[in-house]
C-alpha positions, 0 to 999 in steps of 0.5 A: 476521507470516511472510514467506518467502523464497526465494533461489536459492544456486547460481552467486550469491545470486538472491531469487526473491521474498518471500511471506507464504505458504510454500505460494505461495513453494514453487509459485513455486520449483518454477515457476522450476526448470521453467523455467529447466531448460526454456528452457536444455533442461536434464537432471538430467545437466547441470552448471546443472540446477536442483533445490530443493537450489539454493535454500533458503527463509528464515522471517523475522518482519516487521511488519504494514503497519498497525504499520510505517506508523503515521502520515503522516510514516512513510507520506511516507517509504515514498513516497519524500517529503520534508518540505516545510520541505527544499523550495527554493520559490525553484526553482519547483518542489518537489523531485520532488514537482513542485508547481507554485508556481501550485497552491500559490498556488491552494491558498492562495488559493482554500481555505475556512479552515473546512475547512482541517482536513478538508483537511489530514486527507484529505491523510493519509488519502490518504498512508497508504493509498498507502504501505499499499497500495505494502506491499501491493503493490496497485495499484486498477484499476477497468478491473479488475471481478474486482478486489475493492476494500474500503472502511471503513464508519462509522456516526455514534455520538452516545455518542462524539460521532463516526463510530465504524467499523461494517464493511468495503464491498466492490466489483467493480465498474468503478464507484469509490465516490463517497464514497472512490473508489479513493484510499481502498480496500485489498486485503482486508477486514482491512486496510480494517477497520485503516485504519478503526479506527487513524485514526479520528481523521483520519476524523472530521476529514474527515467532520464539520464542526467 
């Protein structure tokens, strides 16, 4: 995968920003020049005036979201998280994740040891597609309607003893799907379709009950 990168070379080095497309880095460059050159009421006879010799763009190979976080360790370190053998339960709280010692005991309390499982899955399920989405930069906004939210889709296959993925489900809606809502959706169809295959696992441990 492709990112683009353009950095503005004149005075001190400026990142203008990252794009995965060098059509989008180009226009933005050429956005910034305008403005720049307009608000400061810039000529082509003036010293600072900006010109696309001012900034050059650089081709960098990076990884795919789907192959830089792969599972839930690595997508708690994209969050910023920290294990939770590091906390310090005598201060109360958790470090800055900000778990109420009540909650925990609540937690502990009131779950249903036969889903404890599930539970722990949709945990991780959750993590990794907040730090796919924070890659992604995407934020779900269901105020949004012309927002498209895509979900991974499964169907139960008896031959693998398991929900297997089927196909990505897509909305525009101001509606949250009830059964992922919007801890569980994606930018685009290909990255819903990754999650659904990649953790089938996690799925599976979340949608049957064993």
């Amino acid at each position: 995968m492709k990112e683009y990168i353009v950095t503005r070379t004149k005075d001190e080095k400026t990142v203008i920003g990252k794009f995965a497309d060098k059509a989008e880095a180009v226009d933005v460059m050429n956005d910034y020049i305008d403005e720049f050159n307009n608000e400061n009421d810039l000529d082509s006879s003036d010293d600072d005036f900006l010109t696309p010799f001012d900034f050059t763009l650089e081709i960098v190979e990076t990884k795919e979201v789907n192959e830089l976080i792969t599972n839930f360790e690595e997508a708690r370190k994209i969050l910023g998280g920290k294990p939770n053998a590091d906390f310090t339960v005598s201060k109360k709280i958790l470090s800055g994740n900000t778990v109420n010692l009540q909650d925990v005991t609540r937690l502990v309390n009131d779950t249903n040891p036969q889903h404890v499982k599930a539970l722990i899955s949709l945990n991780e399920l959750f993590t990794i597609a907040e730090a796919w989405n924070k890659k992604d930069g995407f934020v779900p906004d269901y105020s949004n309607s012309n927002q498209y939210k895509y979900f991974p889709w499964f169907v139960y296959d008896k031959d693998a003893a398991g929900f297997v993925f089927a196909y990505t489900y897509y909305t525009s809606s101001s509606t949250a799907n009830a059964l992922v809502g919007s801890r569980l959706c994606f930018k685009t169809a290909n990255r819903a379709r990754q999650f659904g295959k990649q953790f089938i696992d996690l799925w599976n441990d979340v949608l049957l009950f064993r």
